[in-house]
C-alpha positions in Angstrom: -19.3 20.5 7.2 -17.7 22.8 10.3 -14.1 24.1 8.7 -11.8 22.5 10.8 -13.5 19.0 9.5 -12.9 20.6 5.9 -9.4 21.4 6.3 -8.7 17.7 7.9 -10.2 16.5 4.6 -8.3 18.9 2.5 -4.9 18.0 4.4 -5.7 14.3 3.5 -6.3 15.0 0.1 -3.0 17.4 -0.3 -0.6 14.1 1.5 -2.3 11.5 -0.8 -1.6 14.1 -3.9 2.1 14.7 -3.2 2.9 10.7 -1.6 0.4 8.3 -3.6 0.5 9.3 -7.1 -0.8 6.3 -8.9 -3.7 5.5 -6.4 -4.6 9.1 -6.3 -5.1 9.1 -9.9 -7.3 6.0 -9.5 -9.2 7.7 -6.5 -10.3 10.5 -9.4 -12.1 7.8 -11.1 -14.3 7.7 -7.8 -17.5 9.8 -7.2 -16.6 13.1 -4.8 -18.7 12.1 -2.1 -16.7 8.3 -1.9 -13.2 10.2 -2.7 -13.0 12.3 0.1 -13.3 9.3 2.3 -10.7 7.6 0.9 -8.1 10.9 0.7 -8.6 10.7 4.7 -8.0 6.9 5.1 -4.8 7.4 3.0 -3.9 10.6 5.3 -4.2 8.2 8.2 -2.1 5.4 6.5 0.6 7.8 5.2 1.2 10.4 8.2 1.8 6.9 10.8 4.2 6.0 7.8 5.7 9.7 8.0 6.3 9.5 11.7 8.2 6.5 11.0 10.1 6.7 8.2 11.0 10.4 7.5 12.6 11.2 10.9 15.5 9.0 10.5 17.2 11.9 12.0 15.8 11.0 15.3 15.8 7.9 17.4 13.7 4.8 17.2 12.9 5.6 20.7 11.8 9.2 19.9 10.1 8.4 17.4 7.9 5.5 18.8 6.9 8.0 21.8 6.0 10.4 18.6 3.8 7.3 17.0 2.1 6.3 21.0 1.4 9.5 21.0 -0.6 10.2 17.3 -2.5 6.8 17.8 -3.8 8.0 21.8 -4.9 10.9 20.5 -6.5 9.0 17.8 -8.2 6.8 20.5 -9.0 9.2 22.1 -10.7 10.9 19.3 -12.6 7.1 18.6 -13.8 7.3 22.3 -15.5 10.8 21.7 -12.8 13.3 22.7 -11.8 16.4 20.4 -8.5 16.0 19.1 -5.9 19.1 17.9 -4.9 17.0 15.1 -4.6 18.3 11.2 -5.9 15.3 10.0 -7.7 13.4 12.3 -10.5 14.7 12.4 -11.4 13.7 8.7 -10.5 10.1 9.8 -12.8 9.6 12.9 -16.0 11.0 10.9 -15.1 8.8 8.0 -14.7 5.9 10.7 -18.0 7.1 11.9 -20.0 7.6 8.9 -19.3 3.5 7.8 -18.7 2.2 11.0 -15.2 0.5 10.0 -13.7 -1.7 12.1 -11.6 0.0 14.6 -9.9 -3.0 15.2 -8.1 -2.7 11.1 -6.9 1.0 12.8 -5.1 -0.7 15.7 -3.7 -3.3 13.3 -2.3 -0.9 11.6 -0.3 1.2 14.1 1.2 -2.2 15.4 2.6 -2.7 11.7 4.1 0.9 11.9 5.5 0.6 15.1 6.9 -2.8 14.2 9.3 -1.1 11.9 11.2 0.9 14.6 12.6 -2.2 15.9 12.4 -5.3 13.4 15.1 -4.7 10.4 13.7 -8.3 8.6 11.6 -11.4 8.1 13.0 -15.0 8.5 10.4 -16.4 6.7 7.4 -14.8 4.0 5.1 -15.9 7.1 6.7 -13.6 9.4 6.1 -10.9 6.4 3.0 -12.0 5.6 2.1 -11.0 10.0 3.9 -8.1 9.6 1.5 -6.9 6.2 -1.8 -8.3 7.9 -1.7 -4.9 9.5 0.1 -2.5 7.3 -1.7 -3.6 3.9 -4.1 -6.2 4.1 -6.6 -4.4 6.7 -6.0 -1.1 4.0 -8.1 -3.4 2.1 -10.5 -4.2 4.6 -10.7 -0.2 5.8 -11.3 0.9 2.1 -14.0 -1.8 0.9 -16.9 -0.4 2.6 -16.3 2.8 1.3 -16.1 1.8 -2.1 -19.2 -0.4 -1.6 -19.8 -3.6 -2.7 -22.6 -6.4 -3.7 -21.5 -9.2 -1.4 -19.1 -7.6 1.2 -18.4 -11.1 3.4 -17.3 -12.4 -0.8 -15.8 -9.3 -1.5 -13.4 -9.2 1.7 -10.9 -11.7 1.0 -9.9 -10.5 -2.1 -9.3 -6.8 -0.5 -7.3 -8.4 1.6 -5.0 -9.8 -1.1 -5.6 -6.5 -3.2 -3.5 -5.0 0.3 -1.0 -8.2 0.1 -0.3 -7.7 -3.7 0.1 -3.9 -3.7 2.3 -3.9 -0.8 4.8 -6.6 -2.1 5.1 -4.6 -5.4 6.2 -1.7 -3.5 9.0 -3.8 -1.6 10.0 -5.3 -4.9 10.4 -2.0 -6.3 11.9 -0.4 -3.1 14.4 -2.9 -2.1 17.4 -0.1 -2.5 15.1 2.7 -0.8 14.5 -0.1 2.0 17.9 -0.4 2.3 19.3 2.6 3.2 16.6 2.6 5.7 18.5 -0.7 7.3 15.5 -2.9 6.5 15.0 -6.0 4.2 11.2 -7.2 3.5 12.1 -10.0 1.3 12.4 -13.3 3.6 15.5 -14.4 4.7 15.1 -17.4 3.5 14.1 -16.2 -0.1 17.5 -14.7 -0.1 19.2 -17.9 1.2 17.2 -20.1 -1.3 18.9 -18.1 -4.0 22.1 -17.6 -2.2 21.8 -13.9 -1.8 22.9 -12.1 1.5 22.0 -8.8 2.7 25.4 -8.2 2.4 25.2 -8.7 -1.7 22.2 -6.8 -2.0 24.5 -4.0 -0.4 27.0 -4.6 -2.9 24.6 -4.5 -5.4 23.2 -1.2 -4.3 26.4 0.6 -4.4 27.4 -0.9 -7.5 23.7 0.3 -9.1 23.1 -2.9 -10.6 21.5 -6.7 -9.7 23.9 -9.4 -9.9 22.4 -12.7 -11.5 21.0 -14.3 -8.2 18.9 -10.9 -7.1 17.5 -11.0 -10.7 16.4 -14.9 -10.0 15.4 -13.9 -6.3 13.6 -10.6 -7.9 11.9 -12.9 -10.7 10.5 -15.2 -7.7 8.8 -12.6 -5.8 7.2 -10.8 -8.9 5.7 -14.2 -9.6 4.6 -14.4 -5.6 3.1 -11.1 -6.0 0.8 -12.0 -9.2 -0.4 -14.8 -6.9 -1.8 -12.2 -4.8 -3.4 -10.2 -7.5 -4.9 -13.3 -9.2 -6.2 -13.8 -5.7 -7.9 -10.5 -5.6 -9.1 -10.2 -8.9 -12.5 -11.5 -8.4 -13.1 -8.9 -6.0 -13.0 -6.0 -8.7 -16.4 -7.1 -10.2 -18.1 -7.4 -7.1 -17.2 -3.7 -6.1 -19.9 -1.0 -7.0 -20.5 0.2 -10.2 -19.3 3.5 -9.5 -16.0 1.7 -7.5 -14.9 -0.5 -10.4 -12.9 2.1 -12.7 -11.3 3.2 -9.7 -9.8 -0.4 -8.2 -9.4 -1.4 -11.8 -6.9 1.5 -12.6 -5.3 0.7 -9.3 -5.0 -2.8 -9.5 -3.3 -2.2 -13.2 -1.3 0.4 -12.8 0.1 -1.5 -9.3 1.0 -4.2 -11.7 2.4 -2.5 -14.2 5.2 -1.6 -11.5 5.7 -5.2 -12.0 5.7 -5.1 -15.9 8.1 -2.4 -15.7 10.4 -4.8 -13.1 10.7 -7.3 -15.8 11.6 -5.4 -18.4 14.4 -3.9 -16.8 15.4 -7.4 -16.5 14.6 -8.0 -13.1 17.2 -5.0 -12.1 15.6 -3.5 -9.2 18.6 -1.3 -8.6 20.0 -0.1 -12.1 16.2 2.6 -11.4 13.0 3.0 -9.5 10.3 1.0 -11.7 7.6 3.1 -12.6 5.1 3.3 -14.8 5.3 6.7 -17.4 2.5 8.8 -17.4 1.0 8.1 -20.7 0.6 4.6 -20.0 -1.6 5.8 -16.4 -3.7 8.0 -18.4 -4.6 5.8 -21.2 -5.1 2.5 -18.0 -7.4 5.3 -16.3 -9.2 6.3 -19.5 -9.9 2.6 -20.7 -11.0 1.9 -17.0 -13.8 4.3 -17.3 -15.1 2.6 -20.9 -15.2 -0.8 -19.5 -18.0 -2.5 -18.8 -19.5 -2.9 -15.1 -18.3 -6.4 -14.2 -15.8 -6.7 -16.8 -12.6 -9.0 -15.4 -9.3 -7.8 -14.7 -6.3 -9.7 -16.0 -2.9 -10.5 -13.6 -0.3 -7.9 -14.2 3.2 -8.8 -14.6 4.8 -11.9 -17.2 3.4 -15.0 -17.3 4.2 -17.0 -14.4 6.4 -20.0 -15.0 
C-alpha cells in the first residue's frame, strides 16, 4: 500500500475514533483486514456530516458549494482521476476492492445536502426519504464488507439496521438537533401528542421533558425497536468473523434506548449514553457467543 493510500486509511480510522465511539468499539471486534474498510466508509459518512454540521458559522450557501465540491472530487476520483483529498483515497479503493454500489454514495450526499435547507419532516415518510440516503444505504455500503451467506436475504435487514440506528440517534439528539434549527421527529408525531416545536424549545431551556414529549419520546423508542426487530435476522446471516462486531453494535445502539427509558423518557434533563462498563462487558460477551446465536430487541417491551 503506496503512503498516501495509508494515511487516507489512517485519517479514517483517527475521525471514526474521536466521532463514533460505540461503533468503533464494535469495529475492534472485526478482523484488520475488514476493519480498515469500514474506518474509511465511516470517514466518508462522517467528513460529508462535518461539512454540514460543524460550520454553522458559515452560510448554508457556503457550505453547500463546500459539500458540491467534496462529492465532484469524489466523482471524479470514481471516474479514475487522482484526488488531493485526505481521505478519499481510502474510500475509492475500498469502493473498488468490493465493487459497492456507487449509487448508495450519491444517495448519501443528497441526504447531507438535504440538511442545509430542510429544518423538518411533515410526516415519518418524509423522514423515512430523507434516511433512505443518510442511514439505510450505510447499511447497504457496509454489508459487503462484513460479508455475508445470502447477501440478497441479508440486505433488507441492513437496511433497517441503518433505519434503527439512525432514529436512536435523533431520539437521543433532539436538544443537539435543536440548537441546530432542525426537528427529525414528524410533525405530525408532535401534533398527535400535542407537542410543538415551540414546547420542545421550552423544554430545552428549561432542561427537562414536559409529560407530552415523554409520551411522544415513548412512541418513537417503540418505532425504533420496530426497526431493530426488523434487522435482527440479518445478524446471523453475516460472516462468522462479522457477527461479534454487528452484534455489539446492534446492542449497544439499543442500549441508548434502554438508557432513554430509564431516564424516564427525559431526552433533555442529559445525553443518553451507555457507561463504559456496560460496552465492554456487551463487546466481551459478543465475542463468546455462538456463530448464529439471535439477538434480542433493545429497549422496554413494546406496549
Amino acid at each position: 500500500m503506496d503512503l498516501d493510500l495509508a494515511a487516507a486509511y489512517e485519517r479514517c480510522r483517527e475521525l471514526h475514533r474521536r466521532h463514533g465511539r460505540t461503533y468503533y468499539l464494535a469495529t475492534r471486534l472485526l478482523p484488520a483486514w475488514k476493519r480498515r474498510h469500514v474506518h474509511a466508509l465511516y470517514g466518508f459518512t462522517r467528513y460529508a456530516d462535518e461539512i454540514v454540521d460543524q460550520t454553522d458559522a458559515l452560510p448554508p450557501t457556503e457550505r453547500a458549494a463546500r459539500l458540491d465540491d467534496w462529492g465532484g472530487r469524489f466523482v471524479a476520483g470514481l471516474h479514475g482521476e487522482r484526488v488531493s483529498d485526505p481521505l478519499l483515497p481510502a474510500v475509492l479503493h475500498t469502493i473498488a476492492v468490493f465493487d459497492l454500489d456507487r449509487e448508495d454514495f450519491a444517495s448519501f450526499l443528497k441526504s447531507m445536502a438535504m440538511d442545509l435547507t430542510v429544518t423538518s419532516y411533515r410526516t415519518y415518510g418524509h423522514l423515512l426519504d430523507y434516511m433512505e440516503g443518510s442511514a439505510a444505504v450505510i447499511g447497504t455500503m457496509m454489508l459487503p464488507v462484513l460479508g455475508s451467506s445470502d447477501p440478497l436475504t441479508a440486505r433488507e435487514p441492513a437496511r433497517q439496521l441503518g433505519f434503527a440506528f439512525q432514529l436512536t440517534n435523533f431520539i437521543r439528539d433532539v436538544a443537539e438537533d435543536l440548537d441546530r434549527g432542525r426537528t427529525y421527529l414528524p410533525d405530525e408525531d408532535l401534533a398527535a401528542f400535542g407537542v410543538s416545536r415551540d414546547d420542545l424549545a421550552a423544554c430545552r431551556a428549561a432542561g427537562r421533558a414536559s409529560e407530552s414529549v415523554r409520551d411522544l419520546i415513548r412512541y418513537e423508542v417503540t418505532r425504533a425497536q420496530a426497526h431493530y426487530a426488523a434487522a435482527a435476522a440479518g445478524v446471523v446471516l453475516l460472516d462468522g468473523a462479522s457477527q461479534a462486531c454487528i452484534r455489539t453494535a446492534y446492542l449497544l445502539y439499543g442500549g441508548i434506548l434502554d438508557e432513554v427509558a430509564a431516564q424516564g423518557y427525559d431526552v433533555f434533563a442529559r445525553r443518553a449514553t451507555v457507561p463504559q462498563r456496560r460496552r465492554l462487558a456487551v463487546a466481551a460477551r459478543a465475542l463468546l457467543t455462538p456463530t448464529g446465536s439471535p439477538v434480542a430487541v433493545p429497549g422496554p417491551p413494546a406496549r
